[in-house]
PDB file of N, CA, C and O in Angstrom, chain B, residues numbered from 101:
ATOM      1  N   UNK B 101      12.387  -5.847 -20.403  1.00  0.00           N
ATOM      2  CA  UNK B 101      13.256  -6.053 -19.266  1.00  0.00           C
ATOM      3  C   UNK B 101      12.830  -7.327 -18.536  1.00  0.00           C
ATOM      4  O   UNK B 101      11.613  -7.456 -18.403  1.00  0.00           O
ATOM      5  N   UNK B 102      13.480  -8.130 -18.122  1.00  0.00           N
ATOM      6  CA  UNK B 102      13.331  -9.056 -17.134  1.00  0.00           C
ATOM      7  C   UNK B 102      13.686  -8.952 -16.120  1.00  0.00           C
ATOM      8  O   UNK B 102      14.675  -8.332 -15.730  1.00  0.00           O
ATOM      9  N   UNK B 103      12.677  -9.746 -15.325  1.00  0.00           N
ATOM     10  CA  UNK B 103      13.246  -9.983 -13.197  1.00  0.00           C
ATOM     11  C   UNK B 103      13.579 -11.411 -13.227  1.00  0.00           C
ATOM     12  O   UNK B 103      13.160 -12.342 -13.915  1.00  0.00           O
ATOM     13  N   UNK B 104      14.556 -11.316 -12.177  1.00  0.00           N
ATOM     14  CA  UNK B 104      14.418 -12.186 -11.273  1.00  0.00           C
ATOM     15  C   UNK B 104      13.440 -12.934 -10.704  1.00  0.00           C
ATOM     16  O   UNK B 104      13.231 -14.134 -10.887  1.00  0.00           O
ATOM     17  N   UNK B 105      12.673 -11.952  -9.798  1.00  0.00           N
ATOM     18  CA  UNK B 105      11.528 -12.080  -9.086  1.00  0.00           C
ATOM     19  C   UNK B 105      10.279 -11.729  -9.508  1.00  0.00           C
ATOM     20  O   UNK B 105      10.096 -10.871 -10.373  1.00  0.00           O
ATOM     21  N   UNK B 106       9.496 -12.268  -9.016  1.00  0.00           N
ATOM     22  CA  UNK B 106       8.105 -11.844  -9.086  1.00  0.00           C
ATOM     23  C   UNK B 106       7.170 -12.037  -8.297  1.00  0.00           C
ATOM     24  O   UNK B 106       6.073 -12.535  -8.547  1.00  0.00           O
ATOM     25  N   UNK B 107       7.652 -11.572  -7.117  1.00  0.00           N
ATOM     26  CA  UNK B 107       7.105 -11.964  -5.763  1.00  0.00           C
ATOM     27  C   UNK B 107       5.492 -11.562  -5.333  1.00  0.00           C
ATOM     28  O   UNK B 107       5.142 -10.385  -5.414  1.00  0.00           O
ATOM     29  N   UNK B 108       4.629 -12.516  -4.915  1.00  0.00           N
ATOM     30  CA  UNK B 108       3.280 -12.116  -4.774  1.00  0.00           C
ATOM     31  C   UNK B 108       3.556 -10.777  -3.102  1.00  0.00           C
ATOM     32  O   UNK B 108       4.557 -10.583  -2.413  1.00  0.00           O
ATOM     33  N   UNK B 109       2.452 -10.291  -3.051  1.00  0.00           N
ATOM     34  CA  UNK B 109       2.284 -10.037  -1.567  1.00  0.00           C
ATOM     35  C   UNK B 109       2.576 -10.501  -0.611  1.00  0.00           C
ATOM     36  O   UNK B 109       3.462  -9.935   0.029  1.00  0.00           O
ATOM     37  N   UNK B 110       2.150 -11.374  -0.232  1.00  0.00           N
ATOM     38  CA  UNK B 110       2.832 -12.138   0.806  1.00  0.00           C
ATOM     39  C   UNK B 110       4.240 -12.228   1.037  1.00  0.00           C
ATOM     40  O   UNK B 110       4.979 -11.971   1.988  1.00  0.00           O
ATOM     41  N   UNK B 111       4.424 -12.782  -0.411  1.00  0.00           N
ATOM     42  CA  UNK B 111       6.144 -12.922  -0.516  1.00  0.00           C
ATOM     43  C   UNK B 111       7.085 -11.795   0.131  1.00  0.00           C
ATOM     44  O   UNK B 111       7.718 -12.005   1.167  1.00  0.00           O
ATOM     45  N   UNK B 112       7.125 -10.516  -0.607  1.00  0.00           N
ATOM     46  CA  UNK B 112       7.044  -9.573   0.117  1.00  0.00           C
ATOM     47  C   UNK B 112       6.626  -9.079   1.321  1.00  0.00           C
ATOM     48  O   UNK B 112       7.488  -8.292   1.712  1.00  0.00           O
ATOM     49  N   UNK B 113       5.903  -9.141   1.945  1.00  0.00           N
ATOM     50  CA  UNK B 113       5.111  -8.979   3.043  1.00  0.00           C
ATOM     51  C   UNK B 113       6.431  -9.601   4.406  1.00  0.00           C
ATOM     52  O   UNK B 113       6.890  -8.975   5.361  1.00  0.00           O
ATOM     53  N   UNK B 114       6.728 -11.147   3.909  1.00  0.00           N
ATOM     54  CA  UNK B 114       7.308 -12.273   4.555  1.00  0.00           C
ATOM     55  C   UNK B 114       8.705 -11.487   4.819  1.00  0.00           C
ATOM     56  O   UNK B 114       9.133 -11.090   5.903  1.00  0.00           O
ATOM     57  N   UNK B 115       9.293 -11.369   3.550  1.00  0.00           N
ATOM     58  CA  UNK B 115      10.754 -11.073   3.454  1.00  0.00           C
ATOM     59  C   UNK B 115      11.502  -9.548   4.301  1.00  0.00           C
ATOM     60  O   UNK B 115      12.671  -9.264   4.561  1.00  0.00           O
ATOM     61  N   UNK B 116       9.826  -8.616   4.608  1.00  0.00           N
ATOM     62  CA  UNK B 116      10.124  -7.707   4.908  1.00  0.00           C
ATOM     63  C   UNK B 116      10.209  -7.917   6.743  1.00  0.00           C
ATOM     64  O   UNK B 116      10.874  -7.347   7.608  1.00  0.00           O
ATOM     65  N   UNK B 117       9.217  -8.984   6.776  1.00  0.00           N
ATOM     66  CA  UNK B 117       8.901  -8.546   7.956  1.00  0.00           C
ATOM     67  C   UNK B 117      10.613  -9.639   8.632  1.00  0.00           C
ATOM     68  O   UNK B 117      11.027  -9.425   9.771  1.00  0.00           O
ATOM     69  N   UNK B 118      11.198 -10.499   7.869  1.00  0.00           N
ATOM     70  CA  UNK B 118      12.347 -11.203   8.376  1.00  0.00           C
ATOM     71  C   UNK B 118      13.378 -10.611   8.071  1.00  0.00           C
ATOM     72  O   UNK B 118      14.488 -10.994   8.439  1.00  0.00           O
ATOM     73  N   UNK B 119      13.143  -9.436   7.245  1.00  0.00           N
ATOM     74  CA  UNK B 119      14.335  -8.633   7.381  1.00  0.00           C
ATOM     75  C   UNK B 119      14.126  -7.366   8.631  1.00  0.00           C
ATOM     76  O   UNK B 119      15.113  -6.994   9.266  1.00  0.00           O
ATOM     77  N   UNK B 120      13.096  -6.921   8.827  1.00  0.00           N
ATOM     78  CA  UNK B 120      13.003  -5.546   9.782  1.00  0.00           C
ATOM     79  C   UNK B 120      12.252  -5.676  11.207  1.00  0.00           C
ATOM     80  O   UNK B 120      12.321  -4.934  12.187  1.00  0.00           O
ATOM     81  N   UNK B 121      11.480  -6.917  10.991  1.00  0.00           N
ATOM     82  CA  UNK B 121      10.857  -7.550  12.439  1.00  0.00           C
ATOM     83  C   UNK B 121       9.249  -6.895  12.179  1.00  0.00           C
ATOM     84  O   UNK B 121       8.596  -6.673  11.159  1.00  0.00           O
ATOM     85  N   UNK B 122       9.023  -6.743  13.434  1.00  0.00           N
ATOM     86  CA  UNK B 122       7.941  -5.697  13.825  1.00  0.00           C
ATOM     87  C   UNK B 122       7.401  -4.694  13.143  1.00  0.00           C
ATOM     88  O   UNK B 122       6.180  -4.538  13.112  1.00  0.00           O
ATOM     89  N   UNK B 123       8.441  -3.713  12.373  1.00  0.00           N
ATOM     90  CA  UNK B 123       8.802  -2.746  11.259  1.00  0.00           C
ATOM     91  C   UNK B 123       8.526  -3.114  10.071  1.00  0.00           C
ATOM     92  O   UNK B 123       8.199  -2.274   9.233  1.00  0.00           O
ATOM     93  N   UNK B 124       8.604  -4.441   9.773  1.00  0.00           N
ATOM     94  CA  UNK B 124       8.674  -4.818   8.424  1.00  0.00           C
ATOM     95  C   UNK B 124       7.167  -3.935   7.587  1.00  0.00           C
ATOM     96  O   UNK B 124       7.396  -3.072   6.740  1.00  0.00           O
ATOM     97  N   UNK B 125       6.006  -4.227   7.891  1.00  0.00           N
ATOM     98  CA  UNK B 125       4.942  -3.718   6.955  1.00  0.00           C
ATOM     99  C   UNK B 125       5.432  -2.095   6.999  1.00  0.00           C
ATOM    100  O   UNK B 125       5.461  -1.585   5.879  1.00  0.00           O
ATOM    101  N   UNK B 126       5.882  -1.065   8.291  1.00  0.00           N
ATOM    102  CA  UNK B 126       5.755   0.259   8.002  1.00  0.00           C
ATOM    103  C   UNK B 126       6.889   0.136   6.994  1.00  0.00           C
ATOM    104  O   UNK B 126       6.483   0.756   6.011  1.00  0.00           O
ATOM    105  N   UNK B 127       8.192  -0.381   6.713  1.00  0.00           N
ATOM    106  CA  UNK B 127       8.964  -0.167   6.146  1.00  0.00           C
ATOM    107  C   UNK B 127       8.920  -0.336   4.584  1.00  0.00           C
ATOM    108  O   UNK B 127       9.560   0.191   3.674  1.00  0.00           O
ATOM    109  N   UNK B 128       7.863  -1.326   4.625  1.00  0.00           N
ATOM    110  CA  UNK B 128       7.486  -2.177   3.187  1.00  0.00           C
ATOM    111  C   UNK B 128       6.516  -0.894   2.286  1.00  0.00           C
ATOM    112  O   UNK B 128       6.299  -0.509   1.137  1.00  0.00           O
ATOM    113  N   UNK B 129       6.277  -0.698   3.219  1.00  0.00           N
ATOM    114  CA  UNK B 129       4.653   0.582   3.234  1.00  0.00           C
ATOM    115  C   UNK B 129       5.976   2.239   2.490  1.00  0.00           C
ATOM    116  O   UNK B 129       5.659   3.098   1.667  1.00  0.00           O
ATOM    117  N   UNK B 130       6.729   2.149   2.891  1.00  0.00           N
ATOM    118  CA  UNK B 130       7.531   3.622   3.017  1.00  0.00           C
ATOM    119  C   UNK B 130       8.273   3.179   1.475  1.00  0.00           C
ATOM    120  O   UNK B 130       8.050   3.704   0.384  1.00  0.00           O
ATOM    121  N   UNK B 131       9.039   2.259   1.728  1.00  0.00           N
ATOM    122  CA  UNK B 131       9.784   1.755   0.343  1.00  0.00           C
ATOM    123  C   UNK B 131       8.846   1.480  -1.186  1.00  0.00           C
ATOM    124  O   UNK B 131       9.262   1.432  -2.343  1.00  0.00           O
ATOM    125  N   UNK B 132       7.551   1.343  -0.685  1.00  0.00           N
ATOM    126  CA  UNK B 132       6.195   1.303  -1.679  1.00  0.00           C
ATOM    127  C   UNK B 132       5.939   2.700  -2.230  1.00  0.00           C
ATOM    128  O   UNK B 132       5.974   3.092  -3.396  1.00  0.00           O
ATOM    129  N   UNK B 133       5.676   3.342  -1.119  1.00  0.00           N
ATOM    130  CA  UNK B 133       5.214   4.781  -1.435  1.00  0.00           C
ATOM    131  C   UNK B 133       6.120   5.650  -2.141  1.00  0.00           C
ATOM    132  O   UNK B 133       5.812   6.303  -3.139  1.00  0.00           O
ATOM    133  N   UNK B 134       7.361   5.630  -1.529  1.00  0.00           N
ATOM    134  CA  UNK B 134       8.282   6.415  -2.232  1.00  0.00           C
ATOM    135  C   UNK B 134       8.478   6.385  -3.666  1.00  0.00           C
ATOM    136  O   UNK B 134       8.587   7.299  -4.483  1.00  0.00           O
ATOM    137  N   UNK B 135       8.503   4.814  -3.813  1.00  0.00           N
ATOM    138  CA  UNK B 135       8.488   4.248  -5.473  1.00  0.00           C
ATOM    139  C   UNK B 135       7.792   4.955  -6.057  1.00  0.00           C
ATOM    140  O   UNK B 135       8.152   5.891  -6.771  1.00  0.00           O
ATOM    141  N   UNK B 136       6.683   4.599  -5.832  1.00  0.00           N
ATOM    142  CA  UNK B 136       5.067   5.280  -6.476  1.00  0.00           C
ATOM    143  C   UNK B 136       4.985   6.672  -6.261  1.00  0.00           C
ATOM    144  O   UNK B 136       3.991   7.149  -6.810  1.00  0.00           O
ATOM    145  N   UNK B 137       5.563   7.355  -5.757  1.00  0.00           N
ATOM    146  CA  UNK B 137       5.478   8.792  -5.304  1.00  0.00           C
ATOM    147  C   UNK B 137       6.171   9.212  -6.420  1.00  0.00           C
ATOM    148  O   UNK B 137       5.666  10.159  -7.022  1.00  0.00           O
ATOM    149  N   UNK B 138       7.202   8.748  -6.851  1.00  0.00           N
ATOM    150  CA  UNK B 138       8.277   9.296  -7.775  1.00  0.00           C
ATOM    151  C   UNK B 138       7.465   9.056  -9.298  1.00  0.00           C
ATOM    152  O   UNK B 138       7.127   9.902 -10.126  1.00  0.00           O
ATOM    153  N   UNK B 139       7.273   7.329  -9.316  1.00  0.00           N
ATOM    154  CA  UNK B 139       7.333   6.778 -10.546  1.00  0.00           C
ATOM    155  C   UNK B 139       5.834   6.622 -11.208  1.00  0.00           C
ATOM    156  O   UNK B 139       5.612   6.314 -12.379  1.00  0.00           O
ATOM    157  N   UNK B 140       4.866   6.899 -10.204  1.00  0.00           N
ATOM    158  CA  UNK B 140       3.115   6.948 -10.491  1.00  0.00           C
ATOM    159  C   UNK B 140       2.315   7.879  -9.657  1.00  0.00           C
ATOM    160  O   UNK B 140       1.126   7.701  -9.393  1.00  0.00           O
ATOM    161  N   UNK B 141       2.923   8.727  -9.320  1.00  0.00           N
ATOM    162  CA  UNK B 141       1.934  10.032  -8.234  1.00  0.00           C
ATOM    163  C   UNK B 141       0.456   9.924  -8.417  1.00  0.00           C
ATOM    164  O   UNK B 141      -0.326   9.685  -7.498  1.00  0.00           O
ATOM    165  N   UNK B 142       0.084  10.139  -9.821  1.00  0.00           N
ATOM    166  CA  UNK B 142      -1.488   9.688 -10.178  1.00  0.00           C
ATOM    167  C   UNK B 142      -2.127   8.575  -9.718  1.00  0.00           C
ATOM    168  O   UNK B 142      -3.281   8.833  -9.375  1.00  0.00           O
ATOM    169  N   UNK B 143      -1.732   7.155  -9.549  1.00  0.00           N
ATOM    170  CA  UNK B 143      -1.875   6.223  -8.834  1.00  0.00           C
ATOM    171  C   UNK B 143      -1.806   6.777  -7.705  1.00  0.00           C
ATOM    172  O   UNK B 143      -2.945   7.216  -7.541  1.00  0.00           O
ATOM    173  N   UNK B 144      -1.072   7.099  -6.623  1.00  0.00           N
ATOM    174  CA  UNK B 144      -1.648   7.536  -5.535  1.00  0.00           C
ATOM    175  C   UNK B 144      -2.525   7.892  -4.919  1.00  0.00           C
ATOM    176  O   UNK B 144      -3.029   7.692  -3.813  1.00  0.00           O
ATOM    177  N   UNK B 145      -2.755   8.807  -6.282  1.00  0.00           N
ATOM    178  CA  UNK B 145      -3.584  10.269  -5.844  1.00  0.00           C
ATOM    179  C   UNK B 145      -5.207   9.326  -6.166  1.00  0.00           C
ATOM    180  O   UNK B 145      -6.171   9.359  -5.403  1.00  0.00           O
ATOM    181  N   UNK B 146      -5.146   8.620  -7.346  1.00  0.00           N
ATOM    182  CA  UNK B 146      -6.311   7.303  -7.152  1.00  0.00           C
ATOM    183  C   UNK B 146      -6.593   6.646  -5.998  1.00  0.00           C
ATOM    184  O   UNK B 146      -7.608   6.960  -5.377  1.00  0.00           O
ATOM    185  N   UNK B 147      -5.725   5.612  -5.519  1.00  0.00           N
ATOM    186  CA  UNK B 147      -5.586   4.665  -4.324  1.00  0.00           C
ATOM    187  C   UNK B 147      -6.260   5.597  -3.011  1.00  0.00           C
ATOM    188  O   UNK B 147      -7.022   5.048  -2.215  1.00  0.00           O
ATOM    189  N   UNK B 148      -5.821   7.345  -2.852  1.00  0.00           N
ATOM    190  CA  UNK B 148      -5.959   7.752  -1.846  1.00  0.00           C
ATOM    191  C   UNK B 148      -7.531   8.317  -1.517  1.00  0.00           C
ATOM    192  O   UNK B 148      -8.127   8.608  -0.480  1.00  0.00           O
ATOM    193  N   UNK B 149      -7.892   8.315  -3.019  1.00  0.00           N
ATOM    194  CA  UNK B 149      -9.579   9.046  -3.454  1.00  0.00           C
ATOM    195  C   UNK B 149     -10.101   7.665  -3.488  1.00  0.00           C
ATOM    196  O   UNK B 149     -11.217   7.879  -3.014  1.00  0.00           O
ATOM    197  N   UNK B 150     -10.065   6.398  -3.721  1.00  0.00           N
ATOM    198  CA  UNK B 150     -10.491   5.497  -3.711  1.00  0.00           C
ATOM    199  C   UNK B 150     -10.391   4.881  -1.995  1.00  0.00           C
ATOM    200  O   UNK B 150     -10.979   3.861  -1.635  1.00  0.00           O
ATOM    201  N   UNK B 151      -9.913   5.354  -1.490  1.00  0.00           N
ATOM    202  CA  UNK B 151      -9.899   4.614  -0.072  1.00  0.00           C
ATOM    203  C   UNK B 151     -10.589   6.177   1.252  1.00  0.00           C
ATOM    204  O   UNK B 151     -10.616   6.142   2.482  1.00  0.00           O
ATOM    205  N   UNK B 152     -10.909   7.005   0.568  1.00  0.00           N
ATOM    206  CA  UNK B 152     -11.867   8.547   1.156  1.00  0.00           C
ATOM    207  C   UNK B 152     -12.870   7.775   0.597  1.00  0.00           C
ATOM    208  O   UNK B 152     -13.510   7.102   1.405  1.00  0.00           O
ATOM    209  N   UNK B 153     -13.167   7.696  -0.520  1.00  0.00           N
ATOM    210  CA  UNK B 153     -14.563   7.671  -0.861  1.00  0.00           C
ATOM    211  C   UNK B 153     -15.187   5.682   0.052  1.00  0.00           C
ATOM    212  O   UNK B 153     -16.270   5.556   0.623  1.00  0.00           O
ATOM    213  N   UNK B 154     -14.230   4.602  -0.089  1.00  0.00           N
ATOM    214  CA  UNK B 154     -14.341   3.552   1.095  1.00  0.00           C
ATOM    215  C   UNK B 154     -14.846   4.180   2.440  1.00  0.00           C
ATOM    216  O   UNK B 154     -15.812   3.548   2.870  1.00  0.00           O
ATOM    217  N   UNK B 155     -14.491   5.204   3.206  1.00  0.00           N
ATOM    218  CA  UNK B 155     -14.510   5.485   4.357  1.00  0.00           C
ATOM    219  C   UNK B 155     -15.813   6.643   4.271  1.00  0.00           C
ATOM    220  O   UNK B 155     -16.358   6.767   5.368  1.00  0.00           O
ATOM    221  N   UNK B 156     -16.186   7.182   3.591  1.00  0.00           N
ATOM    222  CA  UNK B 156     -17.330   7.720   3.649  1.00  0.00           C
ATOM    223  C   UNK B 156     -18.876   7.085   3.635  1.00  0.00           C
ATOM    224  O   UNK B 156     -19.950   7.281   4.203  1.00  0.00           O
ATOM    225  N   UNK B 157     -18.162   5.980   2.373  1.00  0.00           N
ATOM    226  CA  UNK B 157     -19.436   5.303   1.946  1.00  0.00           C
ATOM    227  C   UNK B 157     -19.689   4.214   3.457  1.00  0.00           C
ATOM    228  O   UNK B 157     -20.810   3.850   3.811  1.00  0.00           O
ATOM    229  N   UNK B 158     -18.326   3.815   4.225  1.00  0.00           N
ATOM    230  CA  UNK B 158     -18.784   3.014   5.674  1.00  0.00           C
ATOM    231  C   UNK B 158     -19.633   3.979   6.416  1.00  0.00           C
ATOM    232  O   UNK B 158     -20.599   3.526   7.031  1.00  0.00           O
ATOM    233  N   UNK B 159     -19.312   5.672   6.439  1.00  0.00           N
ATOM    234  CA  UNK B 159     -19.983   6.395   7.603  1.00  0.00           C
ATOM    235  C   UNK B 159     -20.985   6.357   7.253  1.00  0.00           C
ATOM    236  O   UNK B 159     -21.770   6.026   8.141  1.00  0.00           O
ATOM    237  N   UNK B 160     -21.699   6.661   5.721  1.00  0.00           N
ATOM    238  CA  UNK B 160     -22.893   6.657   5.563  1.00  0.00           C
ATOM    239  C   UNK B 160     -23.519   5.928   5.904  1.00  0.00           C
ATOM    240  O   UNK B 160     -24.372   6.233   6.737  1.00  0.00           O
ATOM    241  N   UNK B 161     -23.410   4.640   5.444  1.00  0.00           N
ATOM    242  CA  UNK B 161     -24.097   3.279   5.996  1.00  0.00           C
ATOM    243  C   UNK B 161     -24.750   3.236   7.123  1.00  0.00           C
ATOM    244  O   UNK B 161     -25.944   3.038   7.347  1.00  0.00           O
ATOM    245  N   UNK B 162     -23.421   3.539   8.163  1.00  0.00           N
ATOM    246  CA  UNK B 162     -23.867   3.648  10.259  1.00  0.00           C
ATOM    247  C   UNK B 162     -24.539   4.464  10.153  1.00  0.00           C
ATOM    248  O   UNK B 162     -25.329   4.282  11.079  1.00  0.00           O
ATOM    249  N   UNK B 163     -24.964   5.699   9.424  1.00  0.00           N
ATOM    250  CA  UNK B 163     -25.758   6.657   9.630  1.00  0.00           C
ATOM    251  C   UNK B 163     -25.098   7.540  10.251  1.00  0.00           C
ATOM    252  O   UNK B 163     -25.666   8.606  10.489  1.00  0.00           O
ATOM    253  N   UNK B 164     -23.862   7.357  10.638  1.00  0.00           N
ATOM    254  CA  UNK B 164     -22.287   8.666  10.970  1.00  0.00           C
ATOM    255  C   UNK B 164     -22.368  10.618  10.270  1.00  0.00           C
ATOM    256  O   UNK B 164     -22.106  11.653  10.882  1.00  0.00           O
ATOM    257  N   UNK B 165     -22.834  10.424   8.815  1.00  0.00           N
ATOM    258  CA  UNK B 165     -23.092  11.506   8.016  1.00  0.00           C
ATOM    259  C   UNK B 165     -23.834  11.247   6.861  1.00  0.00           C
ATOM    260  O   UNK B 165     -24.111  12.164   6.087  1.00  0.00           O
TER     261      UNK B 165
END
């Protein structure tokens, strides 16, 4: 299949935020997730254990837990 596009982050990032303002990242963020919710749930479920285990390994560090 071919695109059109192949827009980096930013690119995206840009287009959302000049289409929705202020909104643009939550909206970019919702239209992301949903995708991936449907079309890669396992990726999620990675990204979301990979960003727990980020936030633990910061508390440990401070000495938090």
């Amino acid at each position: 299949m071919s695109y059109q596009y192949n827009p980096t982050a930013k690119e995206m990032r840009d287009a959302f935020f000049v289409a929705y303002g202020a909104s643009g990242d939550a909206m970019m963020m919702g239209a992301l997730f949903g995708h991936l919710q449907y079309k890669k749930p396992e990726y999620l479920e990675k990204l979301y254990q990979e960003t727990l285990d980020k936030v633990k390994g910061d508390l440990v560090e401070k000495g938090l837990i």
